[in-house]
Structure formats: structure tokens, C-alpha cells
N, C-alpha and C positions, 0 to 999 in steps of 0.2 A: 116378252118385255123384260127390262133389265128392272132391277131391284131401284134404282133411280129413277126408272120411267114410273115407279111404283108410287114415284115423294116419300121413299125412306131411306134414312141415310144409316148404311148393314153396312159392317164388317165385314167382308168377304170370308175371314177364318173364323172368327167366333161366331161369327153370328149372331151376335152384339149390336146394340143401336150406340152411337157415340155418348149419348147420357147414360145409359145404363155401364156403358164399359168407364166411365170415370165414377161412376156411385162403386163400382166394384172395385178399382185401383186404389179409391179413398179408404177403404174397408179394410184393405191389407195394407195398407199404410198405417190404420189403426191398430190393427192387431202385431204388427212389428214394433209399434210403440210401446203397446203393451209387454211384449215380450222382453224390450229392452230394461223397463219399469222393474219388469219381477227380478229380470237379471243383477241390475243394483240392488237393489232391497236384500240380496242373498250374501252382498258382501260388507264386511265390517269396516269401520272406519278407524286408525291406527287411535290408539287412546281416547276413544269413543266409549262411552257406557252403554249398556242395555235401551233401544229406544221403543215404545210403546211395549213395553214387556218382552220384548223379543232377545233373546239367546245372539250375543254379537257373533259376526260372520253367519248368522243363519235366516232366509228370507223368513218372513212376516208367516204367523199361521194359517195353515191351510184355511182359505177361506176371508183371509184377511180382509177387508173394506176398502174403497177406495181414499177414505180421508184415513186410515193409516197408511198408506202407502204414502201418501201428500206430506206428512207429518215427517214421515221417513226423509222423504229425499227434503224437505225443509233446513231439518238437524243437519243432512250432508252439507246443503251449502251455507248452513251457519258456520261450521268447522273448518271449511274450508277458508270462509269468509276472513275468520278469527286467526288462522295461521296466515294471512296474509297483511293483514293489517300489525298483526306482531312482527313480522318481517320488516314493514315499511319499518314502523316503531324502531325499530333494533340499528337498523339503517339510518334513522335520522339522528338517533343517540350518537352514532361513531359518529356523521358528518358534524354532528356541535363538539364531538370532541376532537375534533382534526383540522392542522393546519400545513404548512407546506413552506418549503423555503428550498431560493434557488443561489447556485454557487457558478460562478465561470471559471471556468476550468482552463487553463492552456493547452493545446494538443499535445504541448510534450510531454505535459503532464499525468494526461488519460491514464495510460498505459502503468501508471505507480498508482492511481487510485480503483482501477478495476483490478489488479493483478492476473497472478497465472489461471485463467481459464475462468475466472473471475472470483476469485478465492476471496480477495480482501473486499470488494464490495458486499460479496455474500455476509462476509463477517461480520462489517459494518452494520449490517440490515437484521441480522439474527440477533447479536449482542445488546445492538441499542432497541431493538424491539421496533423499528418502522415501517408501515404499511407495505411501500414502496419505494425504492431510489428508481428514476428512468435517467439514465446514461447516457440519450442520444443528442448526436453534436457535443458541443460545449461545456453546455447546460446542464449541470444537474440538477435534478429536482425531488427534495425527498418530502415524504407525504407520511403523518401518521400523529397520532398523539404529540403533543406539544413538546412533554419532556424526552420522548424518542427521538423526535424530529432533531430538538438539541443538542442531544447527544452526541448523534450522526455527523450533524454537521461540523462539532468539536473535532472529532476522527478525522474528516474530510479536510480542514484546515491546516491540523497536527501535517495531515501527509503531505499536502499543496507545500506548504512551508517548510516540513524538517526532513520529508520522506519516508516517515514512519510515525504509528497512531501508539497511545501508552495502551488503546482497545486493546492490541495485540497481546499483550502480555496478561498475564495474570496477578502478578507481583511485583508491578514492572517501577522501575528505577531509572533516575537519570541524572548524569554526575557532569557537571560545566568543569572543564577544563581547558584554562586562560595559558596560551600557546603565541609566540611567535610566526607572523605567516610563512616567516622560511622553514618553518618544518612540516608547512602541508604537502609540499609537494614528496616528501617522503614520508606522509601518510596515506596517501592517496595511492601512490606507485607507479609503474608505466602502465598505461592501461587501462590503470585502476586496480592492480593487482593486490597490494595491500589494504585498500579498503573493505574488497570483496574477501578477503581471507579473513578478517576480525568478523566481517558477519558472518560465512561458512564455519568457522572453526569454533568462534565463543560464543555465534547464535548474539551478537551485539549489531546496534544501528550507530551510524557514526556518521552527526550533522557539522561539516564544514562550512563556516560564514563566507560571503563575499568580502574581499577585502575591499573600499576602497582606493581610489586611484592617489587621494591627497592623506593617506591618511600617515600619520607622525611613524617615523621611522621606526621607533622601538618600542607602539602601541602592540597589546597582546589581543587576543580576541579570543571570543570560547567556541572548545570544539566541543560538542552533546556525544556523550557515549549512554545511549541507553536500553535499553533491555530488563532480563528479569535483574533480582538483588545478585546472586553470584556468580551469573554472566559479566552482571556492571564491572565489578570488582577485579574482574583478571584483566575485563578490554580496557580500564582505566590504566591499569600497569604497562599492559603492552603500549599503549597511547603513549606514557609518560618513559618509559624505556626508549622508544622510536625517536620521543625528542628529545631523548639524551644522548644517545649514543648511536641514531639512524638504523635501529632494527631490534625485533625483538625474535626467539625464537617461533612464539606462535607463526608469526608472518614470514618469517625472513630461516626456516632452517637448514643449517648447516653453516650458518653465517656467526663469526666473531668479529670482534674488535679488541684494539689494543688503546690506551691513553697513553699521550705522551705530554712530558712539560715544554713546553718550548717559553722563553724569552718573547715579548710583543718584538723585541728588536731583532729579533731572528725568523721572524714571520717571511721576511723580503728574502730571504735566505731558499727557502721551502719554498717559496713560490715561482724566483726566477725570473728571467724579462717576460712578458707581456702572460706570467702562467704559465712558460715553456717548465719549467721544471717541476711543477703541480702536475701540467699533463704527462710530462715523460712517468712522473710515480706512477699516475693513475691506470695508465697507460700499458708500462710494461709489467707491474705487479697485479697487474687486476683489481684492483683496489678504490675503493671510494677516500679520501682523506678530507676532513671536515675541518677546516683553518676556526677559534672560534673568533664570535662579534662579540659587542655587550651585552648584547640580549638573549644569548645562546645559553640553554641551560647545562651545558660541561662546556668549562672554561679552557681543557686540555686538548690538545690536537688529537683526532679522534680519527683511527687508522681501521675501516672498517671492509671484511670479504671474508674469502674461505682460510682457516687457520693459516695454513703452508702460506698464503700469498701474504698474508698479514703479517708472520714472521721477518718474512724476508722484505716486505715494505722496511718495517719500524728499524731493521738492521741499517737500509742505505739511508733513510731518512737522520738516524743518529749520527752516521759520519755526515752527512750533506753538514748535520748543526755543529759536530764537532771541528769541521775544518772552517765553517765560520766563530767559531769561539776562539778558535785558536790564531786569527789573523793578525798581523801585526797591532798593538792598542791605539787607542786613542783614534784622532783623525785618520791615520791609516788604515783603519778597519774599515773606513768610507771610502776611503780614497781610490786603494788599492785596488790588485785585484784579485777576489776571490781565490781560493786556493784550488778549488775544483772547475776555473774555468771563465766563473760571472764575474763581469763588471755590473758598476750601479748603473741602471737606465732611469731614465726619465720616468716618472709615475705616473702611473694611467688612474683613471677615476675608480673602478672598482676595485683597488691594489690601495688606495689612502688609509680605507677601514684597518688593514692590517698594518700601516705604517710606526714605525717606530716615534716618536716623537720626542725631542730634545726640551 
């Protein structure tokens, strides 16, 4: 007969009845519990004292009780308890003391407010002391202490607006200089090549306005040169050199100019029908020549390139004046005709400013 036919229910391996072999799996599950008990009890807990007399890092004495052991692992999870509830604690201190402010950003923008590799964000966030700036999309969003947060966001607007933060500097300086808008376009350069030389070269930022479209003929506007204290101070000159005379050496080397006086009534002379004889100077001298307005800060005809070509400009430019000085007087200086060729033409709208007037 089978051990079923028997009415007992045997383990065919141990030869175990099914209660007795779970009274015995219970058993060793006790004693693995135990084992794991003495295992903690043997280690110390970090900045923990001596508990029930016991030597830290050393289990409990040979012989130890169960209500010391109990006691034991109590103290663990009080300490454990206590570092966590001072965590929460620590955590909810910074969340009352943190706020958040968000800026929209234009795309074209992005790319001046993270910089190279994200250089001036990082700055931003180290200097002013904030949590977090997140960058993504539009949005930025900075996160941290109130007067951090502040900070940041001054920086972020400084650059939105002028293209550079005074964060940047350490000493930093900035000097308004009130300019006519005809001389941005040779502050600026082709390219932008003069702009980008005053920051390469003097380590200066150079904030040009938008002009409006209505705005008064001979209104000035300010250009920002700023940076540290004696960076300011040289990119102010080269600024103020550029609008006098269209170049300074910082920006423009190898490059001279010559001043010349000219008569207003001799203006039409140097210029020729329709500009032909402005462009033939500029043209075959190499040469930039600057006729001035009223609002130009040098009043002299201002003859500017590489020495040689300037020489020999200011040469044919004095006979151009000399054979109109020398024309018949009076209404025949009108009338006639030029001695090198010009008669008067008819006056075009940009040729008025220079005109002579009776």
C-alpha cells in the first residue's frame, strides 16, 4: 500500500509529514532572523553614542538579552527617524525661502543669453547665487532665494536689452556717448567688423540704439561703451576718434586721414553732377572722403585710407578746389563753365545739405 493509502500525507524526500515540515521551515526562518538581529547590533551607527553600555561598532555582550537587543535596534530607528525628519526640516526652510520668476526670451536672443557652451548662463547662476535657471523653449525660469533670483534676472534683462550684463565685469564701467546716427554705420563696419574689433581688442561692449524712422534730423542718440574702468576709457576714444575722423587705429590699422578746409560753396565743386566726381576720388584713390553736415563732429573735409592713397587723394582734390577758386568772379563762377570740365546741374535732394546758399 502507498503511504496515501496509509491516510498520511509523507514527503516522499524527507519523510516529513506536511505540518511538521512547516513547524521546521518556521524554525529556520527564526533563526535567520536571529542571525540578522545579532548582525546589526555589531554595527555602529555614524554619530551615535555608546547604547545600553555597549562599545560602538561592537555587538551587544556575550550573552546579551533580548530586551537589549530591542533597545538596540529602537535607538537605530530613532536616528534614523531624526535624520530624516531634519531633512524634511532643511527642505522646507529653503522652500519658504524660494521664489521663481519667469522672462520670455526671443529666439534670437537665446543664443546672447546661454553663450559659448553655456559660459554666461553658468555665470549668471554662480555669481548671483541661484538655485536653478531652466533654459528650455522661450521661457526662462530662475528659481532660488529672492535676492538671487533678482539679481539674475537684472543680468538677463541687462543682456535681452544691451547685449551685455555689468555681472560680467568686476569693475565694470559704462560711459553714454551722444553720436549722430551717421556715424554708426562706421562703427559698426562691414560685417560688423569694427564692432567686433573694440570687443576683441579693448575687451569693451558697444550698445547701439535703434534709431527711429521720424526721428529730427540732427537728434544725437547714445552709444554705451562698457566694460571694466580702463578698458572704458580707451574704447571711449576709439568711439569718439571713429566719429571724427571714420577710424581709429585700434580698429582700422594702417589706416590715415588727412583734413582739408573747403568753402560750403565749394562743396558742389568736390562732388560733381549727380556724385560723379565724389565717386571718381573714392574710386580711383581708394579712398573714403567725408563731405561734412551740421551735425558732424569735424567740420573739415575728411580724406580717409592707406597713407600713399590719401596723399595723392588731398593732391587732386586741392587743384579740383583750386580751379574752382580761380573761375571767372562773381555770377560767372555760376554760370560758366568749370575749368576742369563741370557745368552746374540741376540739384538732386541728397547734394542740397552741401549746397552753397546765397
Amino acid at each position: 500500500a502507498t503511504a496515501e493509502d496509509a491516510g498520511g500525507d509523507w514527503e516522499d524526500v524527507s519523510g516529513l509529514s506536511k505540518k511538521e515540515q512547516k513547524r521546521q521551515d518556521k524554525r529556520l526562518a527564526d533563526e535567520e532572523e536571529a542571525r540578522m538581529i545579532s548582525a546589526m547590533t555589531k554595527k555602529a551607527i555614524p554619530g551615535m553614542g555608546p547604547a545600553s553600555g555597549n562599545i560602538p561598532g561592537m555587538a551587544p555582550a556575550k550573552g546579551a538579552s533580548s530586551q537589549d537587543i530591542d533597545a538596540r535596534l529602537k535607538s537605530v530607528g530613532s536616528a534614523a527617524t531624526a535624520a530624516l525628519r531634519a531633512e524634511a526640516e532643511e527642505a522646507a526652510k529653503k522652500a519658504a525661502n524660494s521664489t521663481s520668476v519667469t522672462i520670455n526670451v526671443p529666439e534670437a536672443k537665446i543664443g546672447v543669453l546661454i553663450g559659448p557652451k553655456g559660459s554666461t548662463i553658468k555665470m549668471i547662476q554662480e555669481k548671483s547665487g541661484v538655485t536653478r535657471i531652466d533654459t528650455s523653449g522661450e521661457v526662462f525660469t530662475i528659481m532660488g532665494p529672492p535676492q538671487a533670483v533678482a539679481m539674475a534676472e537684472h543680468a538677463i534683462r541687462e543682456l535681452l536689452e544691451k547685449g551685455y550684463t555689468s555681472m560680467a565685469f568686476e569693475d565694470f564701467r559704462e560711459e553714454l556717448i551722444p553720436l549722430h546716427p551717421s556715424v554708426f554705420p562706421d562703427l559698426i563696419g562691414k560685417q560688423g567688423c569694427v564692432i567686433k574689433a573694440l570687443k576683441t581688442e579693448l575687451g569693451v561692449e558697444i550698445s547701439i540704439p535703434e534709431v527711429p524712422k521720424n526721428a529730427a534730423p540732427g537728434k544725437k542718440f547714445k552709444v554705451s561703451v562698457a566694460g571694466s574702468i580702463a578698458a572704458v576709457e580707451k574704447g571711449k576714444q576709439v568711439v569718439l576718434d571713429i566719429a571724427m575722423f571714420g577710424h581709429s587705429e585700434a580698429t582700422h590699422p594702417g589706416v590715415s586721414h588727412a583734413e582739408i578746409e573747403v568753402p560750403d560753396w565749394q562743396y558742389r565743386f568736390l562732388i560733381g553732377k549727380a556724385g560723379s566726381e565724389l565717386r571718381h576720388i573714392q574710386n580711383n584713390y581708394k579712398v573714403k572722403v567725408n563731405i561734412p553736415r551740421d551735425h558732424s563732429a569735424c567740420q573739415n573735409v575728411v580724406v580717409v585710407g592707406l597713407e600713399g592713397d590719401v596723399e595723392r587723394a588731398q593732391v587732386y582734390i586741392e587743384k579740383v578746389l583750386w580751379n574752382a577758386e580761380n573761375q571767372s568772379k562773381g555770377r560767372d563762377r555760376e554760370d560758366k563753365t568749370i575749368g576742369d570740365g563741370y557745368t552746374e546741374e540741376p540739384e538732386e535732394d541728397w547734394m542740397k545739405a552741401y549746397m552753397y546758399k546765397r
